[in-house]
C-alpha positions in Angstrom: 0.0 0.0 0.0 1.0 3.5 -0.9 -0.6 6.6 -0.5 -0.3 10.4 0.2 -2.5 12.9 2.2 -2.3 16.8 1.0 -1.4 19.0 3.4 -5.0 20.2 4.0 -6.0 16.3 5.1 -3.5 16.1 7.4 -5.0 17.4 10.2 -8.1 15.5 10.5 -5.7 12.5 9.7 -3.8 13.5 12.6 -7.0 14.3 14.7 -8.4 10.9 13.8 -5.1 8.6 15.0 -5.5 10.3 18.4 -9.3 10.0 18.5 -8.5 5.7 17.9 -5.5 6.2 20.8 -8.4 6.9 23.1 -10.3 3.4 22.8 -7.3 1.1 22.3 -3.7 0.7 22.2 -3.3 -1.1 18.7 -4.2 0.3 15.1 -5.5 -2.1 12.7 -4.7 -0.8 9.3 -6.5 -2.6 6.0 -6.0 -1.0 2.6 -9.1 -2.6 -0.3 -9.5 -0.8 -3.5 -12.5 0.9 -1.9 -10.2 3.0 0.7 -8.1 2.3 3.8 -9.4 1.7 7.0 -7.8 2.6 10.7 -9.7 0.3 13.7 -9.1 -0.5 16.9 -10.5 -1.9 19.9 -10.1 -1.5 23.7 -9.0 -4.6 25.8 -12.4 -5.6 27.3 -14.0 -5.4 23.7 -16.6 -3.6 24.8 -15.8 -0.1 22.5 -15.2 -0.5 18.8 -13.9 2.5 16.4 -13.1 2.3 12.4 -12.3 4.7 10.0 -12.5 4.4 6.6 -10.6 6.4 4.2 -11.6 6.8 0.6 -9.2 7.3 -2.2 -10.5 10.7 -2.9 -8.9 11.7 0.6 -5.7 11.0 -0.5 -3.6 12.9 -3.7 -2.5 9.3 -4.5 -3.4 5.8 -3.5 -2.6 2.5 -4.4 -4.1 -0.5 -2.4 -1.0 -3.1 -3.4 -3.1 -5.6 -4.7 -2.3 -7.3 -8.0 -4.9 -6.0 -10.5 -7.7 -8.8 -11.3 -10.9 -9.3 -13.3 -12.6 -10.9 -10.3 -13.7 -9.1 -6.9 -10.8 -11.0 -5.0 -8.3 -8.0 -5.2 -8.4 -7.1 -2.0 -7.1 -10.5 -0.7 -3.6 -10.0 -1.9 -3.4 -6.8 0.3 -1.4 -6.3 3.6 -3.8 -6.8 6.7 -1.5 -5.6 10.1 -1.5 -4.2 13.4 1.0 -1.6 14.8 1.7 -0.1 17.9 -0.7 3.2 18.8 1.8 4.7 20.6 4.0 5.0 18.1 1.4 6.2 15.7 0.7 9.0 18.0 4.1 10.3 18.7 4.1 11.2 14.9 0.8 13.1 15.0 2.0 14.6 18.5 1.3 18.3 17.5 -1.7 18.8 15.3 -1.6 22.4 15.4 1.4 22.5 13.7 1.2 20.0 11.1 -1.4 21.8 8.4 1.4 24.7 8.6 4.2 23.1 8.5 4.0 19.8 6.9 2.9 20.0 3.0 2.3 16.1 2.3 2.5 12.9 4.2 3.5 9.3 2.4 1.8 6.6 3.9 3.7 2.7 2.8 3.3 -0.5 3.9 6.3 -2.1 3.2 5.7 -6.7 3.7 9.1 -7.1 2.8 10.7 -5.8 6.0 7.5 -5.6 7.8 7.7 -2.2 8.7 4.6 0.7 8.6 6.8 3.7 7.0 5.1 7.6 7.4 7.1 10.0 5.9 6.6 13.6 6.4 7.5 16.6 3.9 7.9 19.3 5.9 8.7 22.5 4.8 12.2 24.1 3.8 13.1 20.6 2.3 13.2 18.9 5.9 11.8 15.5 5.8 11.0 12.9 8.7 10.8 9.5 8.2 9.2 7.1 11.1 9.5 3.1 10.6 7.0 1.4 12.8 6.9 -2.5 13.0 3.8 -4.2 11.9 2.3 -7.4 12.7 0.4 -9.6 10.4 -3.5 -10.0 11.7 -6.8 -11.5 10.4 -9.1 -8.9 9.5 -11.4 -6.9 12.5 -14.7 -5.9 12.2 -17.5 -5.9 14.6 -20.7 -7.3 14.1 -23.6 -4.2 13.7 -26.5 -3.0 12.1 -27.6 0.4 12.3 -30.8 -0.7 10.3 -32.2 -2.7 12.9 -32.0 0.2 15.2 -35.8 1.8 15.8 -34.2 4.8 17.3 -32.1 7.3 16.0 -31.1 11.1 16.2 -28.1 13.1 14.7 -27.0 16.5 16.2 -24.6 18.8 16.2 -21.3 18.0 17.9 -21.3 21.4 20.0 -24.6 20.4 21.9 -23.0 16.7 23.0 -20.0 19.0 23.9 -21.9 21.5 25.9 -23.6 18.5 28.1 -20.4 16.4 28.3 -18.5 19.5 29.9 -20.5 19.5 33.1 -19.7 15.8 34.3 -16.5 15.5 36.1 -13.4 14.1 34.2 -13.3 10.9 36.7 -17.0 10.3 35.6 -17.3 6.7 34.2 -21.0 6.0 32.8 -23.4 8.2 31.7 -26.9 7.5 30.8 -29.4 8.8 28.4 -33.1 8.5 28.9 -35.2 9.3 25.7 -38.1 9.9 25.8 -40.5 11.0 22.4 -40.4 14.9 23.1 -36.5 14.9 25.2 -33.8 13.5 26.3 -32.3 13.5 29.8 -28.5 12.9 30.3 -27.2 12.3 33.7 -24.1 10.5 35.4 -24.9 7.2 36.2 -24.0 6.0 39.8 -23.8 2.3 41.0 -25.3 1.1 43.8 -26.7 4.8 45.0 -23.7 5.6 48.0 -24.8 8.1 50.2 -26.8 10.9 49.0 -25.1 13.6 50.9 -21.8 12.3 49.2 -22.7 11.6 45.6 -22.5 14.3 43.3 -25.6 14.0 40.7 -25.5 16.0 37.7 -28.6 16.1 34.9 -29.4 18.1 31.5 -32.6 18.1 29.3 -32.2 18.6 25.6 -35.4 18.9 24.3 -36.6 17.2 20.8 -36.2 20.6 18.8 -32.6 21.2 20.1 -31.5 18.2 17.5 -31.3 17.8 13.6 -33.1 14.5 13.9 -35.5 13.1 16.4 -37.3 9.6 16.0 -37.7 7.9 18.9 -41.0 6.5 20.1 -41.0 5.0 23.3 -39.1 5.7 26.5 -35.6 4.0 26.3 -32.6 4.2 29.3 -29.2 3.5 27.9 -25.9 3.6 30.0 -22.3 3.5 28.4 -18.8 4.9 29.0 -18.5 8.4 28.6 -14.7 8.2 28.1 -15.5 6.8 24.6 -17.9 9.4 23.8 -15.6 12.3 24.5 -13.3 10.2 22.3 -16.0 11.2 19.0 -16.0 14.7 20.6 -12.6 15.2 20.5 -12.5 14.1 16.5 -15.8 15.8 15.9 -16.2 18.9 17.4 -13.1 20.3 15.4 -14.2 19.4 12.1 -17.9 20.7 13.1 -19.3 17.6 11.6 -22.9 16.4 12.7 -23.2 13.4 15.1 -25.9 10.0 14.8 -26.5 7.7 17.4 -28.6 4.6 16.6 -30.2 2.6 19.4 -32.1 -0.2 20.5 -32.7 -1.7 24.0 -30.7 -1.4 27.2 -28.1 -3.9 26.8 -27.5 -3.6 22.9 -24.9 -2.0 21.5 -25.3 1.8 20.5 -24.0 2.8 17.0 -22.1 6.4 16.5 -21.7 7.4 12.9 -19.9 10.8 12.1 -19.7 11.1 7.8 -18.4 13.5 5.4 -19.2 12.2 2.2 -17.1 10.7 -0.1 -14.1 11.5 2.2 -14.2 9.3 5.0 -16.7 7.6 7.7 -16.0 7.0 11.3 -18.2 4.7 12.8 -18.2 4.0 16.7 -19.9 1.0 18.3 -20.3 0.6 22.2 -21.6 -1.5 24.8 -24.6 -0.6 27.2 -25.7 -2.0 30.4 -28.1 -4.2 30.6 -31.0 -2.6 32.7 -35.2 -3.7 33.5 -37.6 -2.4 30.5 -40.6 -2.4 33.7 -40.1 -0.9 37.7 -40.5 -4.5 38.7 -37.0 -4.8 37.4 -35.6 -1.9 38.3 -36.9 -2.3 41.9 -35.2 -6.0 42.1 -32.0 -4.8 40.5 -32.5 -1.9 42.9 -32.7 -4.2 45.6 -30.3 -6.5 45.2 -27.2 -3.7 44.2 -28.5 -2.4 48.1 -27.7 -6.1 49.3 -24.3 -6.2 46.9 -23.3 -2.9 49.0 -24.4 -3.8 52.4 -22.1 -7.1 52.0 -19.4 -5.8 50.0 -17.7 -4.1 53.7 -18.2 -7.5 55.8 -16.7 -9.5 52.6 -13.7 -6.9 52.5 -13.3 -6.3 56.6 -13.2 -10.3 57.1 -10.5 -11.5 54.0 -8.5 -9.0 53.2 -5.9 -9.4 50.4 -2.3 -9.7 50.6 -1.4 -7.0 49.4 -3.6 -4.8 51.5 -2.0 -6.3 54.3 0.9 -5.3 53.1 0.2 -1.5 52.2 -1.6 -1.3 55.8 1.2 -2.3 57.6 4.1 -0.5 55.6 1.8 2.7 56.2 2.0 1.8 59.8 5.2 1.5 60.2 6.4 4.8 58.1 3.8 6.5 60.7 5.5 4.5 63.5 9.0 5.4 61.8 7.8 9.5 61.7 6.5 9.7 65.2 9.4 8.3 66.7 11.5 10.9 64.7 9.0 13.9 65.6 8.9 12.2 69.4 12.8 12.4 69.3 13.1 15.8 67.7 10.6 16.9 70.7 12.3 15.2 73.5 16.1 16.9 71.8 14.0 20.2 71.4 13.2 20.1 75.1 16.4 19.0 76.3 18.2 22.2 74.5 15.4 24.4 76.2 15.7 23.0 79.8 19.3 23.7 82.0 22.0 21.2 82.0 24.5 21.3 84.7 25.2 17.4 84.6 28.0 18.1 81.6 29.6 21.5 82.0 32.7 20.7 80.2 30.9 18.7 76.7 28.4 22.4 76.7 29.5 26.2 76.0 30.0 28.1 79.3 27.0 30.3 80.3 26.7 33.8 78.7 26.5 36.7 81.4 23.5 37.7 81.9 20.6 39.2 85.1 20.5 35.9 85.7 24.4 35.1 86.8 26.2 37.9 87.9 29.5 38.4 87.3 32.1 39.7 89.9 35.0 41.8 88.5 38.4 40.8 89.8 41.5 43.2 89.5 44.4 41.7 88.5 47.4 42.5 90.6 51.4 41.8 89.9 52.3 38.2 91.0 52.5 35.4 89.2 50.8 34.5 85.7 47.1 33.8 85.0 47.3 30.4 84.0 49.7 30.1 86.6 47.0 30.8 89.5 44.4 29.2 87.5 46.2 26.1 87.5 46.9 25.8 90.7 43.6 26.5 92.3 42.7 23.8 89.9 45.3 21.6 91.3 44.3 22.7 94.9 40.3 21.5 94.2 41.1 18.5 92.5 43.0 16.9 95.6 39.6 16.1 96.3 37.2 13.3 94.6 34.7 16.0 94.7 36.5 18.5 93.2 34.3 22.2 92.2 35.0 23.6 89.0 36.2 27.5 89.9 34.8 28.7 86.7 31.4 26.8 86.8 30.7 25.8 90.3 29.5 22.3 89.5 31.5 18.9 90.4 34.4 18.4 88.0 34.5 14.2 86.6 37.2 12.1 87.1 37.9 11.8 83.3 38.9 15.2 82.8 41.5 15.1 85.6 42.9 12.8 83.0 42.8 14.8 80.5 44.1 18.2 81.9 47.2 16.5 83.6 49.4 19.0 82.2 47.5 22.1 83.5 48.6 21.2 87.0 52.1 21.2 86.2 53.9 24.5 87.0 54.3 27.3 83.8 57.8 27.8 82.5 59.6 30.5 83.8 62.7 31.4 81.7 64.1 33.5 84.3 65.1 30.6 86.1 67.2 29.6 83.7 71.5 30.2 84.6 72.8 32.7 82.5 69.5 34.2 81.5 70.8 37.6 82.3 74.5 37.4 80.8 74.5 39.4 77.2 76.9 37.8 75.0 76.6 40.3 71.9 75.5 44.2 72.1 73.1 45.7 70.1 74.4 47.5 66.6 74.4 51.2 66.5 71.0 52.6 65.2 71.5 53.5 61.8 71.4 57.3 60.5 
C-alpha cells in the first residue's frame, strides 16, 4: 500500500489517530481498492472504532493488490497491526502540522514488515518514522444500524456543551429518551450516600437536535470516556453526530460522515438494565444487598497486598512519630538547663540571671599560673568544684588536663639568662 494525504487532510488525519488512541492501544490498518481503513478496539471489547478512508482523501493511492478481473483484489493486500503509541508520537502536535508539513506518504512495506510515514515538511526537511507491523486477520464488529428503531443526529457542540458539566473521573453516563426529550445524567452504582454523591442532569429537548425519531421511553448507560473520544475528533471538524439505538443492553451505534471522504463509525456497549419498575426495583434491591455485603466481605479477608500497604503505612507513621517524638524530647532538652556536663556544653553567657564579679588583677605570678593551681588545689579532692562553673568536675577530665597542673615555665630561672653575649648595633642614621 502506498498513498499520500495533502497537506490540508492532514489534520483531521492526525485528529483521527488520536481519537483511535483513546479506545485502544493497537491500530488495525487494512487497505481494499474501496479506501483504507484505521480500527481499533479497547481490551475488554466492549468499544469498537473504524475509520475508513476513501481514495479521494488522498492525492495518491494505491491499495498493493495485484490488478484482477474478479472481486478478490483485496485479498492480496497487507492486513497488520501496529503499535498506537508509536502512531501518536508522529501526530503529536496537530496544530502545527497543516502549517508546517505539506504532504504525508503513507507505505506498507511486507518485505521488512515495517509501517513507513514520511513527512515533507517544509524548507526541504523530511521525517521519516519506521514502525513495525504485525500480520492480523481482519477486525470488524458485528452491527447493524438498520435494525436500530431509534435514531437522532446533532450537532457535535450540543453533545459538547452537556459532556463538559460531568466530572473528568465520571465513568457512565446515561441517556433517557423519551418521544419529546432526552435526559442525560451521570450514572452512579449502587446509590452511596446521597449527601456524598455528586448528581448532575441536562434536558435537551426534541427541537434542540437535527433528527428526532424515537418513540418510546428507552434508558441506555455507556462509557463516557469513549464518547468524549467522537468529541474530541468531531467537534473540530464541526461535523454532525448520529446515534442509533435499541434496547438497554444492545450495542449503540455512533456514525460521524463527510461524504465521499471518510466515515467514522463507533460501536459501544450498554448495560443491561429492567424495561418495567419491577425490574428496576429488584435490581435496585439487590445492588443495596451487593453494597451492604461488600464491607463484611472486605473487613473479614482481606488481600495480601492490603495487608501489606496497611502495615508498611503503619510503620512509616511509627517510623515518623518516633523521629518527631525524638526531635521533641532533643528540642526540650536544648530548652531546659544542664548542669550534669559542663565541660561537653558552652559556658554560660553573662547575663541578670548570673552575675559576674569583677576581679583586678594584681602583679604576682601568671594567670594560668593561679588558674592552675587553684585547679590543682580542688582536685585533691574526689569532689573537686570547677572554679569557673561551680558544678563537680569528673574524674575523666583530671585525665585529661594532667598538664594544667604542672607548673608554667619560667625562663628567668634559667642560669645565665641575664649574661649578654653580643651588644646591640648602632641605630642607623
Amino acid at each position: 500500500m502506498k498513498c499520500v494525504i495533502p497537506g490540508i487532510n492532514l489534520k483531521v488525519f492526525g485528529r483521527a489517530v488520536h481519537s483511535l488512541a483513546r479506545i485502544g492501544d493497537e491500530l488495525y490498518v487494512e487497505p481494499s481498492s474501496a479506501g483504507v481503513s484505521f480500527r481499533t478496539v479497547n481490551s475488554s471489547r466492549s468499544a469498537f472504532s473504524s475509520f475508513v478512508f476513501a481514495p479521494g482523501f488522498f492525492s495518491y493511492y494505491d491499495s498493493g493488490g495485484q490488478p484482477k478481473t474478479t472481486a478478490d483484489t483485496d485479498e492480496d493486500c497487507v492486513r497488520c497491526k501496529v503499535a498506537m503509541k508509536g502512531c501518536v508520537n508522529v501526530f503529536k502536535n496537530i496544530a502545527s502540522l497543516e502549517k508546517s508539513v505539506d504532504k504525508c506518504k503513507l507505505c506498507l512495506d511486507d518485505d521488512e514488515a515495517k509501517f513507513i510515514i514520511q513527512l515533507s515538511c517544509k524548507h526541504g526537511i523530511i521525517k521519516t518514522y519506521n514502525l513495525c507491523f504485525i500480520e492480523c486477520e481482519t477486525l470488524q464488529a458485528v452491527y447493524d444500524k438498520s435494525t436500530c428503531p431509534h435514531h437522532f443526529t446533532s450537532q457535535s457542540r450540543l453533545l459538547s456543551e452537556v459532556v463538559v458539566n460531568f466530572q473528568l473521573n465520571q465513568e457512565e453516563v446515561t441517556f433517557h429518551t423519551a418521544p419529546d426529550k432526552i435526559t442525560v445524567r451521570n450514572y452512579v452504582e449502587d446509590e452511596p450516600d446521597p449527601a456524598k454523591a455528586i448528581h448532575t442532569e441536562l434536558t435537551l429537548q426534541a427541537d434542540e437536535f437535527d433528527e428526532y425519531l424515537i418513540s418510546e421511553e428507552v434508558e441506555i448507560t455507556f462509557c463516557l470516556k469513549e464518547l468524549r473520544a467522537v468529541l474530541g475528533f468531531t467537534e473540530p471538524v464541526n461535523l454532525p453526530i448520529s446515534a442509533f439505538f435499541s434496547e438497554p443492553g444492545s450495542p449503540i451505534i455512533i456514525i460521524v460522515e463527510n461524504s465521499p471522504l471518510f466515515e467514522a463509525n463507533f460501536v459501544f456497549a450498554t448495560l443491561s438494565q429492567g424495561n418495567n419498575n419491577n425490574d428496576r426495583s429488584t435490581a435496585a434491591n439487590a445492588s443495596m444487598n451487593k453494597a451492604a455485603a461488600k464491607p463484611s466481605q472486605k473487613t473479614a479477608t482481606p488481600s495480601i497486598e492490603t495487608t501489606r500497604r496497611i502495615s508498611s503505612f503503619h510503620s512509616n507513621i511509627l517510623a515518623t512519630t518516633s523521629s518527631a517524638l525524638q526531635n521533641g524530647s532533643s528540642s526540650a532538652r536544648s530548652n531546659s538547663p544542664s548542669t550534669s556536663k559542663p565541660l561537653e556544653k558552652p559556658l554560660p553567657t553573662p547575663g541578670p540571671s548570673m552575675p559576674v564579679r569583677q576581679k583586678e588583677v594584681t602583679p604576682g605570678p601568671s594567670l594560668s599560673q593561679s588558674r592552675c593551681d587553684s585547679f590543682r588545689q580542688d582536685s585533691s579532692s574526689d569532689n573537686a568544684i570547677s572554679p569557673r562553673t561551680g558544678s563537680p568536675v569528673p574524674k575523666k577530665a583530671k585525665f585529661i588536663f594532667q598538664r594544667c597542673f604542672n607548673a608554667t615555665f619560667n625562663p628567668e630561672s634559667i642560669p645565665g639568662y641575664g649574661v649578654v653575649l653580643a651588644s646591640d648595633s648602632d641605630e642607623e642614621d
